[in-house]
N, C-alpha and C positions, 0 to 999 in steps of 0.2 A: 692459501691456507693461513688461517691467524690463530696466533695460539696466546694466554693471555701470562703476562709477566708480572711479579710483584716490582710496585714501584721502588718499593726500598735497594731490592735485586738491580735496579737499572743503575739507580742514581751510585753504587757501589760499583757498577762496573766501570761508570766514566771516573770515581775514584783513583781507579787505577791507572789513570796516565788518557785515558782514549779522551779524543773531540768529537765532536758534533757538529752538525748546522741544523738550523728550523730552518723550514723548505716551505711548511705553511702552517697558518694560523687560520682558524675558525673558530666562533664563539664557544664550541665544546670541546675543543681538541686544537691537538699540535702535535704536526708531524715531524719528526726529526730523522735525520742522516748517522750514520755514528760511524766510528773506524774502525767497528769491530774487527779484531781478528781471531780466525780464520776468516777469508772473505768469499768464502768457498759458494755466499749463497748472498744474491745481493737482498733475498729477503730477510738475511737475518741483519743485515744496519739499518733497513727502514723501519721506523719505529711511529706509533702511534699512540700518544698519550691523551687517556678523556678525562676531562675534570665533570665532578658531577659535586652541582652546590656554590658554582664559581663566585667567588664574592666580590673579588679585585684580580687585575690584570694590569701588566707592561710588559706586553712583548710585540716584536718584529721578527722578521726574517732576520738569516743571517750565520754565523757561527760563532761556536762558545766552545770555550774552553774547560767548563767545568760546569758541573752539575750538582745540585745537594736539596736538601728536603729538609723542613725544620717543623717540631712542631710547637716550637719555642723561638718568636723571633719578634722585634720590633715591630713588624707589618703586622703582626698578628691581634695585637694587641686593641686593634678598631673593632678586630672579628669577637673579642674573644668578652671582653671585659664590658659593664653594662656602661651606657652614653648616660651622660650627668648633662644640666644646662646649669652652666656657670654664668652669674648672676653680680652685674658691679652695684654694689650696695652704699659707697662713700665716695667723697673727691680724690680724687687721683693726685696727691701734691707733688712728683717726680715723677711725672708720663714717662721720659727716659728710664728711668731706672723701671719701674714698672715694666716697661717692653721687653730692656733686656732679663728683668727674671723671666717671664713668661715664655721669652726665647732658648733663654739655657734650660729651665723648666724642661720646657720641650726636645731640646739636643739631649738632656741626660736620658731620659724616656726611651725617645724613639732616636736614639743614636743619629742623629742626623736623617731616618727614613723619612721623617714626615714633619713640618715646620708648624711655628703657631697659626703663619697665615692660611693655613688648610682648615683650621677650624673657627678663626672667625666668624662671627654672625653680620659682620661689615668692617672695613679697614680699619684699623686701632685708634688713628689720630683722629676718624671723623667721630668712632664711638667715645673716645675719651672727651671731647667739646660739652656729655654733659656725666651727671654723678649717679646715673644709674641704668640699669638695663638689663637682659642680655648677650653679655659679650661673647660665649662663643658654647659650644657642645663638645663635646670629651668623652673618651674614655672614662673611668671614675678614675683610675691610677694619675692622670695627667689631672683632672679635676681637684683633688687633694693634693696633690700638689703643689698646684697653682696659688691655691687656698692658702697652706702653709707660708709661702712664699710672700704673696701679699701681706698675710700677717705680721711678717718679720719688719715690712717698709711703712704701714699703718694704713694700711688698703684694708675695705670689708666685700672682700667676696662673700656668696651665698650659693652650695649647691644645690640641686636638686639633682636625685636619681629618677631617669626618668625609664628606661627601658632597658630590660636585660637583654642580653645577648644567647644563642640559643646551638648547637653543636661545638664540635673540635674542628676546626679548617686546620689546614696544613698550610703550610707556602714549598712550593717550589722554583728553584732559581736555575736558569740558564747563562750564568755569571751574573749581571745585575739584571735582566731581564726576568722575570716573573708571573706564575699565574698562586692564587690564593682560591681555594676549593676546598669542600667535606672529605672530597674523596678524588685519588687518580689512579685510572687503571691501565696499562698496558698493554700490548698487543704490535708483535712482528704483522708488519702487512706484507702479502704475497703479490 
C-alpha cells in the first residue's frame, strides 16, 4: 500500500534527530531508509521520493544524516535567474587580478557551490591570449557582477541577456548530496 506524503512533512521529520540512508537512485526518484520510530511497520521507513522537472542532480547511495529543502539557495540560482553571455571587450592588463575577481565574484554568489571554471566558454589563460570574445555564460546576478568588478580594474566586459529561465525548482539535500526539480512527491512504499 503507498500512501503519498508532503515533502515539507518528511524533510521536518529527519529534522527532528532521525537518519537515513539512499538505498537507490533512478533518474526520477530515490529511495530512502529512515529510522522512524515506531518501527512497528517496516513500510513506514521505506520511503520513495519522485522529482518531476529534475534539472540537476548529485547523488549516490549511502547514509545521511540530515535532510532539508530550500527554495532559496546558491544551486538555485542556474535554475532560477535568466543566462547572460558575458562578453571580453578590452585587454586584460592584470590577467591575475582579473581571475581572482571573477573567482571571488563567484565564491560570494554561489558560496563556494559552483566556481568560475563551470562557466567558462574555454580555460581563462588560453581565452585571455587575446582582447575579445566570449568568455563564459551566467546567471545575469553573476554576469553583473562580473561586469562591476571588471570595471573597477579597467576591463570592458559586455553582457547580453540571452534566455530566461522558466518555473520555481526547489533543491533538496541528503547532507551534501542533492537533487534540484519543479516538484517532489512522496510516498511510504509497501
Amino acid at each position: 500500500m503507498k500512501s503519498a506524503l508532503d515533502i515539507y512533512n518528511l524533510v521536518e521529520r529527519f529534522a527532528s534527530g532521525h537518519k537515513g540512508e539512499i538505498v537507490q537512485t533512478q533518474t526520477t526518484f530515490v529511495e530512502v531508509d529512515a529510522d522512524f520510530e515506531p518501527q512497528s511497520s517496516a513500510s513506514q521507513n521505506k520511503i520513495r521520493i519522485h522529482f518531476s522537472g529534475k534539472r540537476e542532480f548529485s547523488l549516490r547511495k549511502g547514509k545521511f544524516t540530515s535532510m532539508h529543502i530550500f527554495d532559496d539557495h546558491p544551486l538555485l540560482i542556474d535554475h532560477i535567474d535568466s543566462i547572460a553571455s558575458v562578453h571580453l571587450a578590452s585587454a586584460v592588463g592584470d590577467k591575475e587580478k582579473f581571475r581572482n575577481g571573477l573567482e571571488t565574484v563567484a565564491n560570494d554568489i554561489f558560496c563556494g557551490w559552483r566556481s568560475l571554471e563551470s562557466y567558462l566558454n574555454m580555460p581563462l589563460d588560453v581565452f585571455l591570449e587575446k582582447d575579445y570574445g566570449i568568455l563564459m555564460f551566467v546567471p545575469i546576478t553573476y554576469a553583473k557582477a562580473a561586469v562591476e568588478m571588471a570595471e573597477a580594474i579597467g576591463v570592458k566586459l559586455i553582457l547580453r541577456d540571452l534566455r530566461k529561465q522558466e518555473g520555481n525548482p526547489r533543491v533538496i539535500f541528503f547532507d551534501e548530496r542533492y537533487v534540484i526539480a519543479d516538484d517532489f512527491r512522496v510516498q511510504y512504499l509497501s
